[in-house]
N, C-alpha and C positions, 0 to 999 in steps of 0.2 A: 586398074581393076580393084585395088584396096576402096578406092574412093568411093567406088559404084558398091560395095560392101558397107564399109562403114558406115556411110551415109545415110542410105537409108534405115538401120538403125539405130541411129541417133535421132533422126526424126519421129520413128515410132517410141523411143523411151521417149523423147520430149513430149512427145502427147500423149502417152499413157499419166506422164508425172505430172502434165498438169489437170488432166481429165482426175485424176485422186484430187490432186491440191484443193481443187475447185468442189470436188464432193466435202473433202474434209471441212471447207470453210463454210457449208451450206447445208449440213448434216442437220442442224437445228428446222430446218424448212420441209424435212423429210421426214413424215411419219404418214403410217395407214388411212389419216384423213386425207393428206394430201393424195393418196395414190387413189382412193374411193374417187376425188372427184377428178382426178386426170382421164380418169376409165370409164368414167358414168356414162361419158355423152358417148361413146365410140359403139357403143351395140356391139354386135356380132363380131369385132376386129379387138375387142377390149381383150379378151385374152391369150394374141397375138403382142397386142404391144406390152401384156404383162410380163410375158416371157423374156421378150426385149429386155426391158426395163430392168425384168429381175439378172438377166446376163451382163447388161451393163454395169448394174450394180455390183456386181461380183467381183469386177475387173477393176472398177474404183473404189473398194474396200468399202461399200456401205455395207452394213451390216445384216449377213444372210435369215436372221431371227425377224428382221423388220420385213420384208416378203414373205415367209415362211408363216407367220400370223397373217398378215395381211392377206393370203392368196386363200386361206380357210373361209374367212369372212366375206370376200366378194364371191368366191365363186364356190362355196360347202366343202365337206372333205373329203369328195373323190376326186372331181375333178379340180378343185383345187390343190392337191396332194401331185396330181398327176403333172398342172402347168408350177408348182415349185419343182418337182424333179426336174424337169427338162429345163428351164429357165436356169437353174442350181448345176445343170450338168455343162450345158452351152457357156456358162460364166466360168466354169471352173475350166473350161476345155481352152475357152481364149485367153483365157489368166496363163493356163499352160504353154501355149504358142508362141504369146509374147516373149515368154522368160527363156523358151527354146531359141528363139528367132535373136534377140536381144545378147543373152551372158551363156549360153548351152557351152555353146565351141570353146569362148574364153575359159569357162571353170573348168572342161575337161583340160584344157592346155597348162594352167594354174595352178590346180590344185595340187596338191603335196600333206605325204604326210599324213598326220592324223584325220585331216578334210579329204584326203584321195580316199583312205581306207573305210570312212565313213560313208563317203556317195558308190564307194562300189560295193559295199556289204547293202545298202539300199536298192543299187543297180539289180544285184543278184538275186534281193527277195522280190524285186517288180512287182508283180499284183498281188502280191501280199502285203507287203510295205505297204501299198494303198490303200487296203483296204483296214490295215490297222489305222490308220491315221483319220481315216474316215468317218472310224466304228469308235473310236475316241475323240469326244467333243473337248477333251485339252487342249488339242492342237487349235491351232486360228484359220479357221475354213479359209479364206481370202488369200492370206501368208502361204499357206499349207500350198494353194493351186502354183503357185511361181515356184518356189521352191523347188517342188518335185519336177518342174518343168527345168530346172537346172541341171536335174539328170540323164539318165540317157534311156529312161524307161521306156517302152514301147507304147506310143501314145493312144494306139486301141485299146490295150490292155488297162491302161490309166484311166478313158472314157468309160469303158464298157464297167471296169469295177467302182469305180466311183458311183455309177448308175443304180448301179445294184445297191452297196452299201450307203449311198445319200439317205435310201427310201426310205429309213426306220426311223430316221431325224425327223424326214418332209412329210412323214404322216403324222406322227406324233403333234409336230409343231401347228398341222394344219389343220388335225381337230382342237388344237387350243383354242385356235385362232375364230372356228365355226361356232366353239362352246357359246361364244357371246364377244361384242363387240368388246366390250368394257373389257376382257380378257388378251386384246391387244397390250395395255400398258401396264395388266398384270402380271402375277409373280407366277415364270416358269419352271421354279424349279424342280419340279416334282419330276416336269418331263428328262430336265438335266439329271436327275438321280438316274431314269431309266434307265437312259441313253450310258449313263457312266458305268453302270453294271452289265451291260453289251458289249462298250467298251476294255472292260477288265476282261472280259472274253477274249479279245481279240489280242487284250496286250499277250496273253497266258498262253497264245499258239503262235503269238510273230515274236516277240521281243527277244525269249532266249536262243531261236534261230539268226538274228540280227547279233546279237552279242557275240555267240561262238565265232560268226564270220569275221568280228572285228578283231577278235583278241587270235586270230588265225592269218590276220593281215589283210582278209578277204581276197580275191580273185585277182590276181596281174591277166591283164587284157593286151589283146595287141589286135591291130585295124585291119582289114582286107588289101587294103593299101600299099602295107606294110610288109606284109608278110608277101604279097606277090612282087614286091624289089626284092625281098632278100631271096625269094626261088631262083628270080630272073638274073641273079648277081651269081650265081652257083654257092652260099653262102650255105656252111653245115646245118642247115634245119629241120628238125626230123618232125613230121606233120605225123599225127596218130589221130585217125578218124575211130569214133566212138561212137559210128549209127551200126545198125544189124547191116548184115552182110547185102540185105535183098535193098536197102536204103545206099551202102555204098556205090551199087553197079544199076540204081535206080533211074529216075528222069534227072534229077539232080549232079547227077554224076559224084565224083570225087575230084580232091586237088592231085595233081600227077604227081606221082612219088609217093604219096601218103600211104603210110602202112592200119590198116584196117582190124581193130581191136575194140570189139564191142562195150559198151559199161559196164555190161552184165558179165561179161569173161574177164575186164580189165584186170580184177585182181588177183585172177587164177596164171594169167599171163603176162604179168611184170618180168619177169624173166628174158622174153623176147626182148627188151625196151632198156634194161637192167645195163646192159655194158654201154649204152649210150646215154645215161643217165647224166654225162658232164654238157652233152649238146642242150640247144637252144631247142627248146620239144613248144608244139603247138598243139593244142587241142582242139577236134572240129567234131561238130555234130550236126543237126540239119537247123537250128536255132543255136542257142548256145547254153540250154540249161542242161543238157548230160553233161557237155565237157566242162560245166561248171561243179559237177558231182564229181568227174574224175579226176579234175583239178584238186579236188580236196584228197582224194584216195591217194593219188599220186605223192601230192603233199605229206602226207602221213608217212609214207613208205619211203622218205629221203630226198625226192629228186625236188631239185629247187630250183632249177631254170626253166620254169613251167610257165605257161600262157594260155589264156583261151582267146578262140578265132573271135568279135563280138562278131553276134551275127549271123554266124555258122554259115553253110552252104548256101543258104536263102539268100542271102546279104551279096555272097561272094556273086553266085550266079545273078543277081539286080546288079551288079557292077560291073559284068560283060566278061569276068576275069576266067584264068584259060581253067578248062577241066577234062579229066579224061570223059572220054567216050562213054555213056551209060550203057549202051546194047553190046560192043564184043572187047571191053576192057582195055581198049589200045589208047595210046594217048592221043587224042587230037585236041585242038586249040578249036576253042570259041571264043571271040571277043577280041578281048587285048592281047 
C-alpha cells in the first residue's frame, strides 16, 4: 500500500522537475513574439490555448509578467485582463495541487518548531494569508502557489481568493500590455509602484494578526482521527463545542459527551471548564475558525492543554464518525 502511495508521487515530482528544468533551459525562446505567432493561426481556439499556456506556465515557473503583457496585446484589456485572470488562477490552483498531493502530508508530519508555528499561524489566517501575499508583488507568484499548497488551507478558499486579489496585478499589467506592443519589453515599473502601495495595504491588516499568532505559539491542532480513538479508548477528554445552542442540536449534530459553550458566552463561563482545566480539552466548532478564537481566550485565561478539532464538525461528519442525534439529543452512532 506504501508503494501504490509513494509511487505515484514520485512520478508526478519527476515530471513536474523536469517540465520546470526544460522551461528554465528554454526561457530565452520564450517571449510575446513567440506566443503572437503560436496563437495567430488557431482563430477562435487561440484563447483557449492561451489560457493553457499561461496555466502551464505557472506550473513551470515562467514568468507570470511575460503573459500578463502578452494577453493585453493579443487580445486588448478586457478580455485579455479577463483570459490572464483565469489562465493566472488555473496555474496557480495546479501549482497548489501538486505541492498538496507531493510534500502536504510529509510537512504536516515534519515539521517542528519554529516551521510548525509558522505554517499554523498561516493555517489560521487561511484567506487572509492569501490574499496578503497576493496583494504583495514581493512575494514570487510561481514559489508563492507551491508553498501555500504545503499548508493545509482550504483549497476553495485559496482559489476563490487568489481570483479576486490576482485582478488588480492582471489588469494593470494587461493594459501595459495593450498600451503598445513595444511596451512588452518595457519598463513596468510604475505598475510595481502601484501594486506595492496595495500591497502595504494588505501587509498593515494581515501581518501584525500573523505575528501576535506566532509569538502566542499559534494554534495546537489535533485530527478527527484522533480525537475519535481517544473517545473510543475512554481516554479523559473533555470536548467543548463553541457553536450556538440551535448549531449544537442542528443537522450536524454534536460529538457525544461534548459539553456545549458558545464563543460568545465562553468567557462569561470558564468557571464551568475551570476545575478540569488540567484534562486534555478539545475545541469544536462547525469549521474551525471560532474554536480557533477560543483557543486563544482559553489561552490567555491559563489552561494549556488546549487543541482545536481541524475541521470542526464538517470534517468530522465527511468522515462518517459517530455523533449524537440532531432532533431529540440522545446519543446515536452514525458511521464508525
Amino acid at each position: 500500500m506504501k508503494a501504490r502511495t509513494v509511487i505515484p508521487k514520485l512520478l508526478l515530482l519527476a515530471s513536474v522537475a523536469a517540465a520546470i528544468t526544460w522551461a528554465a533551459l528554454n526561457r530565452d525562446r520564450l517571449d510575446p513574439a513567440a506566443l503572437d505567432a503560436a496563437l495567430s493561426g488557431l482563430g477562435v481556439w487561440a484563447p483557449i490555448a492561451y489560457v493553457c499556456l499561461y496555466a502551464v506556465g505557472t506550473v513551470v515557473f515562467l514568468p507570470g509578467s511575460l503573459f500578463a503583457l502578452a494577453g493585453g496585446a493579443l487580445f486588448g484589456p478586457v478580455w485579455g485582463a479577463a483570459f490572464n485572470l483565469v489562465g493566472a488562477t488555473i496555474g496557480a490552483s495546479l501549482a497548489f495541487l501538486v505541492a498538496r498531493s507531493i510534500g502536504g502530508d510529509w510537512i504536516a508530519r515534519k515539521a517542528g518548531g519554529q516551521l510548525k508555528r509558522l505554517i499554523e499561524g498561516v493555517e489560521a489566517e487561511g484567506w487572509r494569508f492569501v490574499a496578503f501575499v497576493r496583494l504583495v508583488p514581493l512575494f514570487p507568484f510561481n514559489l508563492t502557489n507551491y508553498a501555500l499548497g504545503l499548508t493545509r488551507i482550504r483549497f476553495l478558499s485559496y482559489v476563490m481568493t487568489s481570483l479576486i486579489c490576482m485582478a488588480p496585478g492582471a489588469i494593470a499589467y494587461t493594459w501595459l500590455g495593450h498600451a503598445g506592443r513595444e511596451a512588452l519589453s518595457g519598463d513596468a515599473s510604475a505598475i510595481r509602484y502601484g501594486l506595492l502601495a496595495l500591497g502595504l495595504l494588505a501587509t498593515i491588516a494581515v501581518l501584525p494578526r500573523l505575528i501576535k499568532r506566532l509569538r502566542q505559539g499559534g494554534v495546537t491542532w489535533t485530527e478527527p482521527a484522533e480525537l475519535h480513538q481517544q473517545l473510543n479508548k475512554g481516554q479523559t477528554t473533555l470536548v467543548v463545542d463553541v457553536r450556538g445552542t440551535d448549531e449544537f442540536t442542528g443537522p450536524l449534530g454534536h460529538i457525544p459527551g461534548a459539553l456545549n459553550l458558545p464563543v460568545d458566552a465562553l468567557s462569561r463561563r470558564l468557571s464551568e471548564i475551570k476545575a478540569e482545566q488540567d484534562k486534555p480539552l478539545i475545541l469544536v466548532c462547525r469549521t474551525d475558525k471560532r474554536s480557533a478564537a477560543a483557543y486563544a481566550m482559553l489561552h490567555d485565561a491559563g489552561f494549556k492543554n488546549v487543541a482545536v478539532l481541524r475541521g470542526g464538525m464538517e470534517r468530522w461528519n465527511a468522515l462518517g464518525l459517530k455523533v449524537a442525534d440532531a432532533k431529540d439529543g440522545h446519543t446515536k452512532a452514525k458511521g464508525n
